[in-house]
NUGUVO-83874 format. One record per residue (C-alpha): x, y, z. Coordinates in nm, 3 decimals. Example, Ala and Ser with C-alpha at 12.3 -4.5 7.8 and 13.67 -1.06 7.14 Angstrom:
NUGUVO-83874
> 1.230,-0.450,0.780 .
> 1.367,-0.106,0.714 .
end
This chain:
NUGUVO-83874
> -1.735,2.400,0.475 .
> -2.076,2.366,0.330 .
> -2.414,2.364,0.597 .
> -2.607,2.133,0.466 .
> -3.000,2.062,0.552 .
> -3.122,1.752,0.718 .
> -3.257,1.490,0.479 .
> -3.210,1.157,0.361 .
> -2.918,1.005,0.197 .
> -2.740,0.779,-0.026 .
> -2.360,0.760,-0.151 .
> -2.213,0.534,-0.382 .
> -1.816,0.502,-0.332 .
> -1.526,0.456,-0.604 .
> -1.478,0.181,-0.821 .
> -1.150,0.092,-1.029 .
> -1.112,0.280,-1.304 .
> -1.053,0.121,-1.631 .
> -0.954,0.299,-1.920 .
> -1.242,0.187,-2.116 .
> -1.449,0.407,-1.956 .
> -1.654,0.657,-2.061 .
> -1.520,1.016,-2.028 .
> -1.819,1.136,-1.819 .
> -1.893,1.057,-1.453 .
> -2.131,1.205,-1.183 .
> -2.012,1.286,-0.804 .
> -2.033,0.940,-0.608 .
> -2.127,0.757,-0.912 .
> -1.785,0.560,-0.955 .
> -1.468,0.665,-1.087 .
> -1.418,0.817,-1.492 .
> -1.101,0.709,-1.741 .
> -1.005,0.914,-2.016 .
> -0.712,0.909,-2.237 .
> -0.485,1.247,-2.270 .
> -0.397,1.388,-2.584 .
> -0.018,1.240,-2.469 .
> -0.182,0.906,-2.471 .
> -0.181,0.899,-2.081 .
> -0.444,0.709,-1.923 .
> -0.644,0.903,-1.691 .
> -0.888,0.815,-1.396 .
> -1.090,1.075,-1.228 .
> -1.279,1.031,-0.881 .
> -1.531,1.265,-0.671 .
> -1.546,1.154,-0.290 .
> -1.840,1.311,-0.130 .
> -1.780,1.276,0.223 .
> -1.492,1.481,0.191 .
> -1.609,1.696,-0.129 .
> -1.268,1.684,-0.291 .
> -1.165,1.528,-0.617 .
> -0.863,1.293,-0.713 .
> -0.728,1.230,-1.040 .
> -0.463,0.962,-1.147 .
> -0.211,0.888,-1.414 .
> -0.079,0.625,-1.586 .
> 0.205,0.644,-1.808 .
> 0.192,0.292,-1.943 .
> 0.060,0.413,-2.280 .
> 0.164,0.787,-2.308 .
> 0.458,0.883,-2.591 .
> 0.453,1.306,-2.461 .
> 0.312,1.371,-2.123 .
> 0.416,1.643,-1.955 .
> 0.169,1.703,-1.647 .
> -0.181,1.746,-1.534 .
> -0.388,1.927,-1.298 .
> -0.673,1.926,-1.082 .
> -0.915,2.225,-1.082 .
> -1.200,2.348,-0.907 .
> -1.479,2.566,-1.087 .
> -1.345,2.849,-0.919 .
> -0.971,2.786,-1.074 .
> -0.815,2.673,-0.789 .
> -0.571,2.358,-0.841 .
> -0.420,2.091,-0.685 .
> -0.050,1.987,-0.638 .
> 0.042,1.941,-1.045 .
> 0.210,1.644,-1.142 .
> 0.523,1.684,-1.389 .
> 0.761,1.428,-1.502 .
> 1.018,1.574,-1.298 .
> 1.100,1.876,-1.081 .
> 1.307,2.076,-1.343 .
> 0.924,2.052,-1.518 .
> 1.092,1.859,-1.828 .
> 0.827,1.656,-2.048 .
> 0.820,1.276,-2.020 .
> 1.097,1.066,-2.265 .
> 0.916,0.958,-2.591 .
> 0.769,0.582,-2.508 .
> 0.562,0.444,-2.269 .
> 0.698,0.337,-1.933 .
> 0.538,0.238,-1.557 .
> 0.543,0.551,-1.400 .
> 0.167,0.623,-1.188 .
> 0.144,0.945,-1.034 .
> -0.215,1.080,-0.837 .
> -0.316,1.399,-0.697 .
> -0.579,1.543,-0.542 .
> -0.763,1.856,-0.443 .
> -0.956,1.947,-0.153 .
> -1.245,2.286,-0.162 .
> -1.559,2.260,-0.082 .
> -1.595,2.302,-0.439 .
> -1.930,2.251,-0.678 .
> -1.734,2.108,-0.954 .
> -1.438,1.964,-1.083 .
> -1.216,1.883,-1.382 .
> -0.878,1.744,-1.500 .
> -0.673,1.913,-1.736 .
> -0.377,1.778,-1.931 .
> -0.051,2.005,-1.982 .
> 0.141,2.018,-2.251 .
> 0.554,2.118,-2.282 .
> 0.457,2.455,-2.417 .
> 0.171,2.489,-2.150 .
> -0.152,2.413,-2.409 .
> -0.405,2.301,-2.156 .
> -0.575,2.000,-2.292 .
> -0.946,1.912,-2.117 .
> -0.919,1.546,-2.039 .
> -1.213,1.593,-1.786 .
> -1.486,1.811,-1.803 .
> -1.654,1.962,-1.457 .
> -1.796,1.698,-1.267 .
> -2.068,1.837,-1.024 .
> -2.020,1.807,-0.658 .
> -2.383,1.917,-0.615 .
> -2.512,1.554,-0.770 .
> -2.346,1.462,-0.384 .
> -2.613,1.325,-0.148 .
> -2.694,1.514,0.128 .
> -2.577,1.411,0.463 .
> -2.828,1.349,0.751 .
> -3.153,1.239,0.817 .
> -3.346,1.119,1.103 .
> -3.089,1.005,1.377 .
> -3.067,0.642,1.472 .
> -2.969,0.500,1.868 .
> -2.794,0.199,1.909 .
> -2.953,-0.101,2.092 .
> -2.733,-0.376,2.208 .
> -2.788,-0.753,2.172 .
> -2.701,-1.097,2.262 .
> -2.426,-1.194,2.000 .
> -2.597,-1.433,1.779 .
> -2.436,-1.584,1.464 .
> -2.709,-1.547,1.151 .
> -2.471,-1.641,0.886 .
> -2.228,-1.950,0.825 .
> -2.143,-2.088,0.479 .
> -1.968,-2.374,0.626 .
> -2.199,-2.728,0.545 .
> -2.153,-2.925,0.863 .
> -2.250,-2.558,1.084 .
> -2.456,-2.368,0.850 .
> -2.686,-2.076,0.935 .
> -2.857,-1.882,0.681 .
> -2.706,-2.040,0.412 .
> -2.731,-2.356,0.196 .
> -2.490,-2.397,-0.093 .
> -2.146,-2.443,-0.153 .
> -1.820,-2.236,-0.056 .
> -1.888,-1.885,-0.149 .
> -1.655,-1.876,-0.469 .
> -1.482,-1.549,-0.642 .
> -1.704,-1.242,-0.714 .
> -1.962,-1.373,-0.542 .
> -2.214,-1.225,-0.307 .
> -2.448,-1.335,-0.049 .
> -2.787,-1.109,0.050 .
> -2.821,-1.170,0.397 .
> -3.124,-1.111,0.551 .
> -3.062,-0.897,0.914 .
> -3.385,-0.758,0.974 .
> -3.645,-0.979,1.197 .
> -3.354,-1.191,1.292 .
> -3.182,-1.200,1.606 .
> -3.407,-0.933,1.758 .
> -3.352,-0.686,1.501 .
> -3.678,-0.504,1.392 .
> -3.773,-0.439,1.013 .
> -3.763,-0.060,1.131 .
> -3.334,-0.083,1.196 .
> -3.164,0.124,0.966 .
> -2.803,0.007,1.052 .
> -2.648,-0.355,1.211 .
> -2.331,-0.378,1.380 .
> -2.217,-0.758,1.315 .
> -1.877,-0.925,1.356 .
> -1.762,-1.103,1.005 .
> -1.564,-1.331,0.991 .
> -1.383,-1.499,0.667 .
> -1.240,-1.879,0.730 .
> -1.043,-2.119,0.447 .
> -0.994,-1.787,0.241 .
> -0.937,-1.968,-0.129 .
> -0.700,-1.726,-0.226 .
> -0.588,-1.339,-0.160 .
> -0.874,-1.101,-0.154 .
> -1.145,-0.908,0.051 .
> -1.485,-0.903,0.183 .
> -1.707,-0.597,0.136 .
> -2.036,-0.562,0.327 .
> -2.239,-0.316,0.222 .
> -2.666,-0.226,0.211 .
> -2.787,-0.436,-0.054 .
> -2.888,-0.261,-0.404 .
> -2.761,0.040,-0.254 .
> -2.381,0.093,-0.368 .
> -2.161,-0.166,-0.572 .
> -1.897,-0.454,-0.513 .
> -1.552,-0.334,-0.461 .
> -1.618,0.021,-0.353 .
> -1.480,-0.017,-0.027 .
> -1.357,-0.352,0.188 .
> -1.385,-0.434,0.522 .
> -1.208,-0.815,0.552 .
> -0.856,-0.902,0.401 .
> -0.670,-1.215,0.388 .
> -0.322,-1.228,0.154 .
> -0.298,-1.593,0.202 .
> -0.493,-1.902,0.109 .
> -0.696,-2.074,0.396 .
> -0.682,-1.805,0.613 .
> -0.896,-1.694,0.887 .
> -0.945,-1.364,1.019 .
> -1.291,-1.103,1.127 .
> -1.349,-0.791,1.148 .
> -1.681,-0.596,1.276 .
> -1.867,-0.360,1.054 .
> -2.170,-0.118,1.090 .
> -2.353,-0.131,0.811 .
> -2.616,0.053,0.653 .
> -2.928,-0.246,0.556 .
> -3.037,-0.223,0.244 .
> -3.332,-0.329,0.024 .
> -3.552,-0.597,0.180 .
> -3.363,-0.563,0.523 .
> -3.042,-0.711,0.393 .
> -2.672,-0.658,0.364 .
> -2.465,-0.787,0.041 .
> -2.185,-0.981,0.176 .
> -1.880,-1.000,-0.138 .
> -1.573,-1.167,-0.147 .
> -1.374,-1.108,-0.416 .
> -1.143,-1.397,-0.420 .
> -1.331,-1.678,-0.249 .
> -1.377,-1.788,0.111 .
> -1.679,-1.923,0.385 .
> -1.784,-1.639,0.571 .
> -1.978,-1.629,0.935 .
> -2.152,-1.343,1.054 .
> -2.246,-1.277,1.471 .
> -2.543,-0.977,1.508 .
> -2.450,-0.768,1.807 .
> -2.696,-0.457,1.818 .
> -2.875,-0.235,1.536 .
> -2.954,0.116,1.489 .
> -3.310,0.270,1.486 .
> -3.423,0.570,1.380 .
> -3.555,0.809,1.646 .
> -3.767,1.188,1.536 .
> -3.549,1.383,1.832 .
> -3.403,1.371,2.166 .
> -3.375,1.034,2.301 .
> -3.197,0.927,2.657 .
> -3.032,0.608,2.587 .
> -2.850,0.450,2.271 .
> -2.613,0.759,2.212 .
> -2.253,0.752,2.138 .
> -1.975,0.904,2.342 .
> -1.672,0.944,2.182 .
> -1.355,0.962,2.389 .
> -0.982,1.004,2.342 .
> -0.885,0.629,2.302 .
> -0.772,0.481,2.657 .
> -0.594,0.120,2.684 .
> -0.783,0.038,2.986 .
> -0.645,-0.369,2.960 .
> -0.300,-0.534,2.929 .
> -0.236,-0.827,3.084 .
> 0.134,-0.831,2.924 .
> 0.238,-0.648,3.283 .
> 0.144,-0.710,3.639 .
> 0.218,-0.312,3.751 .
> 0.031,-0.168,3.483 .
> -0.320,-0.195,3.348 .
> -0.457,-0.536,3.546 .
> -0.777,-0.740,3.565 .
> -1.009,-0.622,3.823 .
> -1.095,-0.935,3.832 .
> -0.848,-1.222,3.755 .
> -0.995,-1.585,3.712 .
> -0.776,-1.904,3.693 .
> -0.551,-1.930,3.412 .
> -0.524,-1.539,3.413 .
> -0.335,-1.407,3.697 .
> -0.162,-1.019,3.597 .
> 0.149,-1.052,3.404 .
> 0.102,-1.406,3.281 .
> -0.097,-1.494,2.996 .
> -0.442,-1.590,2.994 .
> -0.433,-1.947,2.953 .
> -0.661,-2.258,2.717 .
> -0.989,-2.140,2.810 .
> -0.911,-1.853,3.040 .
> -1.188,-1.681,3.098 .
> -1.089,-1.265,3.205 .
> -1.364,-1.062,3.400 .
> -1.277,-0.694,3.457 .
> -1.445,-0.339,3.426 .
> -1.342,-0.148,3.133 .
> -1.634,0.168,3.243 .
> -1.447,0.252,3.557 .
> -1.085,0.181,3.408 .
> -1.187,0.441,3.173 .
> -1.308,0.662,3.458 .
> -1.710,0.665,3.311 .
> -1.990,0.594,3.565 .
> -2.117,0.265,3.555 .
> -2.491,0.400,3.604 .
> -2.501,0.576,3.255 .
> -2.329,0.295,3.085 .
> -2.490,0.058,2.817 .
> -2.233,-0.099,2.618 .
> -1.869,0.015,2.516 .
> -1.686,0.040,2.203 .
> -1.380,-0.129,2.249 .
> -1.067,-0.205,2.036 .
> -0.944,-0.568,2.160 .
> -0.571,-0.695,2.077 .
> -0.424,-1.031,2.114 .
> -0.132,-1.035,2.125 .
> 0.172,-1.306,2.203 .
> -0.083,-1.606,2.145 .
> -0.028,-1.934,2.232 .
> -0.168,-2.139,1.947 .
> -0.462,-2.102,1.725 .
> -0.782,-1.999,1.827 .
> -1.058,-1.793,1.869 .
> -1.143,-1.456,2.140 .
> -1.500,-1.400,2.235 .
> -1.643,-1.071,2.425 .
> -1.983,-1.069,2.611 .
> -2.093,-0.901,2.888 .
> -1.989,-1.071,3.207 .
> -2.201,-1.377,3.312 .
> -2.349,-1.435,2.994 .
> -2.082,-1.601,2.781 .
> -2.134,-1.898,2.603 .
> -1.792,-2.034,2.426 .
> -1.799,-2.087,2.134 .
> -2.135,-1.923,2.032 .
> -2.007,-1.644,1.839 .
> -1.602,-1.504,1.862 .
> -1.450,-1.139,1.744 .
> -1.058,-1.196,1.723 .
> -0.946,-1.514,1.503 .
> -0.582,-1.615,1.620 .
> -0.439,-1.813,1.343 .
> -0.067,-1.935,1.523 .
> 0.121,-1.934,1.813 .
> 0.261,-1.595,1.845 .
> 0.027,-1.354,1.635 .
> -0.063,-1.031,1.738 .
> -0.397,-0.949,1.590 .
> -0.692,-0.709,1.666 .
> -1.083,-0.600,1.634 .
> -1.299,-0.343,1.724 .
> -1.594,-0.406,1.931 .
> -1.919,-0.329,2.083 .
> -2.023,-0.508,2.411 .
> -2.311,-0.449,2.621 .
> -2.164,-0.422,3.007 .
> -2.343,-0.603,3.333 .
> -2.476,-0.378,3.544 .
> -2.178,-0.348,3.741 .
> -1.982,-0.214,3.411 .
> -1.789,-0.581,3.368 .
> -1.729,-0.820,3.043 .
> -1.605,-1.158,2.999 .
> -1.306,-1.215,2.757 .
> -1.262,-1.634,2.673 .
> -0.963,-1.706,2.502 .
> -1.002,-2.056,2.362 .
> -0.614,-2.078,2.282 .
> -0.461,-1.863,2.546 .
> -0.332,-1.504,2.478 .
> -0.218,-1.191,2.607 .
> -0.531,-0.910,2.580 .
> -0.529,-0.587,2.527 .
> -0.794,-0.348,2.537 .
> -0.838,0.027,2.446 .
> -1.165,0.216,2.508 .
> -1.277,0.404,2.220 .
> -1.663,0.500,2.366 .
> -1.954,0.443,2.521 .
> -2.357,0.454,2.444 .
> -2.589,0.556,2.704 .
> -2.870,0.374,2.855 .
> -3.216,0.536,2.976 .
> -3.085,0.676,3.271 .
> -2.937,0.971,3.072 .
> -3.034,1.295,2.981 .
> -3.273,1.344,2.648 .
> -3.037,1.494,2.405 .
> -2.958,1.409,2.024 .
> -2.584,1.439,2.051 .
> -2.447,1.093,1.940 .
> -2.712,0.968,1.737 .
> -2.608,0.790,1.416 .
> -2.612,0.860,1.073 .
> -2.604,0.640,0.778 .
> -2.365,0.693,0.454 .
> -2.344,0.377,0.225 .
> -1.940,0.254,0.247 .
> -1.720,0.524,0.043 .
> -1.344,0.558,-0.013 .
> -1.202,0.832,0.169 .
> -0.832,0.761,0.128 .
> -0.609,0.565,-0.031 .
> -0.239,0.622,-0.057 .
> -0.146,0.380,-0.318 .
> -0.075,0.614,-0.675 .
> -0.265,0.380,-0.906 .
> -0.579,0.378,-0.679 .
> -0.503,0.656,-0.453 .
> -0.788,0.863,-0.318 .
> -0.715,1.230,-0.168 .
> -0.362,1.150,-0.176 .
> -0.073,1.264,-0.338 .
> 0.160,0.990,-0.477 .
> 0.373,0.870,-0.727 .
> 0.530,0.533,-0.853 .
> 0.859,0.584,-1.052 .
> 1.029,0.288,-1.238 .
> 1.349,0.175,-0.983 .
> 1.213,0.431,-0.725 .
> 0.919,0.281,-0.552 .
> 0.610,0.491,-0.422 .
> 0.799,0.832,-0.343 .
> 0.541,0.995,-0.129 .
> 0.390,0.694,0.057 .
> 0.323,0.745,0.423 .
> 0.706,0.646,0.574 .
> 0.786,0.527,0.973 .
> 0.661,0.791,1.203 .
> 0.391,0.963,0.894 .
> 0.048,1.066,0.891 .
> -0.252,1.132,0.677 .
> -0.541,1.433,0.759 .
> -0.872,1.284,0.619 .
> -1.113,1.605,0.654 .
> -1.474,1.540,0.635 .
> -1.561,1.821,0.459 .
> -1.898,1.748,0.273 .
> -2.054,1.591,0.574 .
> -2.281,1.791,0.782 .
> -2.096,2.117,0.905 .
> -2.044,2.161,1.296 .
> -2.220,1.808,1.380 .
> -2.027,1.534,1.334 .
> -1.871,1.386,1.627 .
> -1.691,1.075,1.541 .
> -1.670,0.883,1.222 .
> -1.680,0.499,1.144 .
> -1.415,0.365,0.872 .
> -1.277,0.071,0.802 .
> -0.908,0.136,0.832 .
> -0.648,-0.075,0.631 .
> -0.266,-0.133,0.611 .
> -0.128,-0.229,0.322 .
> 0.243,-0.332,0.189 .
> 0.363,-0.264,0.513 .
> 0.711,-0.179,0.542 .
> 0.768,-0.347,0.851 .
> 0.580,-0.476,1.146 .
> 0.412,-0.188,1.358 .
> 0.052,-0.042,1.401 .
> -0.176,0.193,1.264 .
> -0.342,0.420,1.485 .
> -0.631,0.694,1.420 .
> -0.766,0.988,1.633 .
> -0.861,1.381,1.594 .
> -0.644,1.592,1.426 .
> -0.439,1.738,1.690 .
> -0.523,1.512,1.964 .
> -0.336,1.147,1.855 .
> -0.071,1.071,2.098 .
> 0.134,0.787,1.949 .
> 0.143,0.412,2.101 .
> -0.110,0.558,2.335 .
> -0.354,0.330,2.173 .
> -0.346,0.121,1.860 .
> -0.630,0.045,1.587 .
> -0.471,-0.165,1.320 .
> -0.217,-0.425,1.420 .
> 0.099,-0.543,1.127 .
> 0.285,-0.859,1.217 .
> 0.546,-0.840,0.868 .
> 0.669,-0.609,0.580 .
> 0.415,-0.665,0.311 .
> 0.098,-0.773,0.486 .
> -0.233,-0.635,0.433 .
> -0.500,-0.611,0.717 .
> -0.794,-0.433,0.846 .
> -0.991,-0.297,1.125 .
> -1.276,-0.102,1.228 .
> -1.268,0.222,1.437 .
> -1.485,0.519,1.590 .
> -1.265,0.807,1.526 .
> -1.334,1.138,1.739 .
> -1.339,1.460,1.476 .
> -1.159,1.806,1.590 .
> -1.337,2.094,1.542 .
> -1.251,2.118,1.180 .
> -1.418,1.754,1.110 .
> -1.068,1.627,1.038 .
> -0.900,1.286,1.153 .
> -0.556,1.171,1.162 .
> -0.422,0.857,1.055 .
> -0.057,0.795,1.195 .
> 0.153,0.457,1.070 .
> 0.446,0.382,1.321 .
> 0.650,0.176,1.085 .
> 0.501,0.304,0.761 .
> 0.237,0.170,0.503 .
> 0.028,0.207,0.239 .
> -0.329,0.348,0.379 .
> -0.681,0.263,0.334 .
> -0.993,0.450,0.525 .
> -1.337,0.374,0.378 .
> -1.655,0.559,0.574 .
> -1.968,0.382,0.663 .
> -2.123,0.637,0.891 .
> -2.105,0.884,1.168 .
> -2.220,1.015,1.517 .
> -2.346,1.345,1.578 .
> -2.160,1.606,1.772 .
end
């Protein structure tokens, strides 16, 4: 793992590949094509926050493939990919097999090379330079907490921000963050809660720092049905003119609630830090002799559900054992779970709730279980508020904390800005430091199964500082219904918490997490009833 020095930075992520492409790409620019000498179609992908390379195959056009590798300047290679473990070349005629592999060194440069039957070595890619990567780091930034306040809706009769019709397919909205909402033109980051209502068809949202990286490099929203309605929160990196780009790929209104920003600080500051902590369900109100309000309100008594506009006080800082004097806000992961009917969740620190004024968890129908990750300023007793419009069952898992000013000066948990990139996806046509194949009549052969999990390390971010990452983690093609859950390498501890919630085999959906780093800067991501996987990086706290 690479030291690097402290500057600014920059990272485009990885587009889809088309084999039109020129044969030539630069590290973080996007993702190359190239066609193999066998007529296989080739795409070729540098991911800088983990300074590994993939490369992926298509057999769709090829007449005599027989395998490829990936290499590193020093000769090192990847797992190679051959037709078939007895190392026989491909049957004469194109057919859809997909196959991807990857390689992971700390490596300034790498290539993709096509073998033949007789083992001729073909280039298909020359060395791409890791060394065009940006540089991780920079000035830190500390969190400040705000009033959730809704700066963006599409819809006519409730607009904000917005005038025009339905945001339509491919298109993107610049929304302006900064000097809105109490957010400064000096913020560098904004944590906001989008949401994506009467979805016209299958698709995602991306946010990402306008003029700074490029539509459909990463996601952060998914819907796989028309007129659906579901959020998720995102910290973003603001872009040029103090705005975030806003794209939806297939078509749907979109809202957007403000609920803090990052600013950058020159060194040791007291308050606005990040604490990770091993994830802790400090809330479920599915059982009265387990985790139960601290303070129950009518309509939520423990181990019955929280009723039509239920409103649930309790103390998630001293349910996670933290002391309530050093505690600004919390990072939370909120579930609901067994709902009632259709309807919306809203957080805000107790006493201050509004209904209706923004929301963070979209229930769609009676019985969904459905989650989102977010960041509430506490009271100064440590409590929240969680309305449930509908009536649900809750359940909450601590993920953090940032301090406030009565804490020591220190720059541990500051935050750090990379513009959204790919760091894995397990799906062989678009895969991203996986290894994976599609064979005709036998599905994907090494997807993640029931029980699996995937190691993302971090290994081009800074060396020995990172403390926790933030990704947008998705589940796709689900096998059946289960949850996703991440944590440090070594540390996950299944069911003990969840991140990503699946309702049916098939169904795509997302959430955001702050995910702890072991010592090696490495994260696990762990599928109960197995899934196709999807982690794209927006940023991370220092150790």
């Amino acid at each position: 793992m690479r030291r690097w020095p402290v500057v600014g930075v920059l990272c485009v992520g990885l587009a889809t590949c088309l084999p039109t492409l020129p044969a030539t790409v630069f590290a973080g620019s996007g993702t190359t094509a190239a066609i193999g000498v066998s007529g296989a179609a080739y795409s070729f992908s540098v991911t800088c926050a983990t300074r590994s390379a993939t490369g992926r195959m298509s057999m769709q056009t090829a007449t005599a493939f027989h395998g490829y590798d990936v290499i590193d300047d020093a000769g090192l290679a990847g797992p190679a990919v051959r037709y078939n473990e007895a190392g026989q070349p491909a049957s004469s005629g194109p057919q859809p097999w997909f196959a991807s592999t990857f390689l992971a060194s700390d490596a300034d440069a790498y290539r993709l090379d096509e073998v033949s039957a007789t083992g001729v070595v073909s280039p298909v890619v020359s060395a791409v330079p890791t060394t065009d990567c940006p540089i991780y780091g920079g000035p830190g930034a500390r969190f400040q907490p705000l009033k959730a306040t809704r700066i963006l809706d599409t819809r006519s009769p409730t607009a904000v921000g917005y005038s025009g019709p339905k945001p339509g397919r491919t298109q993107s909205i610049d929304l302006q963050v900064t000097n809105r909402a109490g957010v400064p033109s000096t913020a560098t980051a904004v944590s906001l809660n989008i949401t994506m209502t009467e979805a016209t068809g299958a698709g995602f949202v991306q946010a990402f720092p306008t003029g700074q990286a490029l539509a459909g490099t990463s996601s952060n929203i998914n819907a796989d049905a028309v007129g659906q309605t579901i959020a998720n929160t995102v910290i973003v990196p603001i872009g040029v003119g103090g705005k975030v780009t806003l794209f939806t790929s297939a078509g749907a209104h979109l809202l957007a609630d403000v609920s803090g920003f990052f600013s950058p600080v020159l060194g040791p500051v007291a308050g606005g830090r990040f604490v990770s902590v091993t994830p802790r369900r400090v809330l479920d109100t599915r059982t009265a002799s387990l985790l139960n309000y601290l303070s129950p309100t009518p309509g939520a008594t423990p181990g019955t559900s929280p009723g039509v506009g239920a409103n649930v006080r309790f103390n998630p800082v001293t349910a996670a054992g933290l002391a309530v004097a050093k505690v600004a806000a919390v990072a939370i992961n909120l579930t609901a779970t067994e709902a009632a009917g259709a309807g919306y969740v809203q957080v805000a620190p107790s006493g201050t709730l509004v209904p209706g004024a923004s929301s963070n968890v979209n229930v769609e129908r009676g019985g969904q279980t459905i989650a989102n990750m977010v960041i509430v300023p506490v009271s100064a007793a440590g409590e929240i508020d969680i309305f449930t419009q509908a009536g649900t069952h809750l359940v909450v898992d601590v993920l953090g904390w940032f301090t406030n000013a009565t804490n020591e000066a220190d720059t541990s948990g500051l935050y750090y800005t990379v513009t959204p990139e790919r760091v894995l996806d397990t799906r062989p046509e678009t895969a991203v430091n996986f290894v994976n194949e599609r064979r005709p009549g036998l599905g994907e052969i090494y997807r993640p199964a029931a029980s699996g999990s995937v190691d993302i390390r971090f290994d081009g971010l800074p060396e020995d500082q990172v403390g926790a990452v933030v990704v947008n983690l998705t589940a796709t093609d689900a096998t059946a219904a289960g949850f996703v859950q991440a944590a440090a390498q070594l540390a996950l501890n299944p069911g003990a918490s969840s991140n990503v919630n699946v309702e049916r085999a098939g169904q795509t959906i997302a959430n955001a997490a702050i995910v702890p780093v072991n010592q090696t800067q490495t994260v696990t991501i762990y599928t109960q009833s197995g899934a196709g996987l999807i982690a794209d990086i927006s940023g991370f706290f220092r150790r």
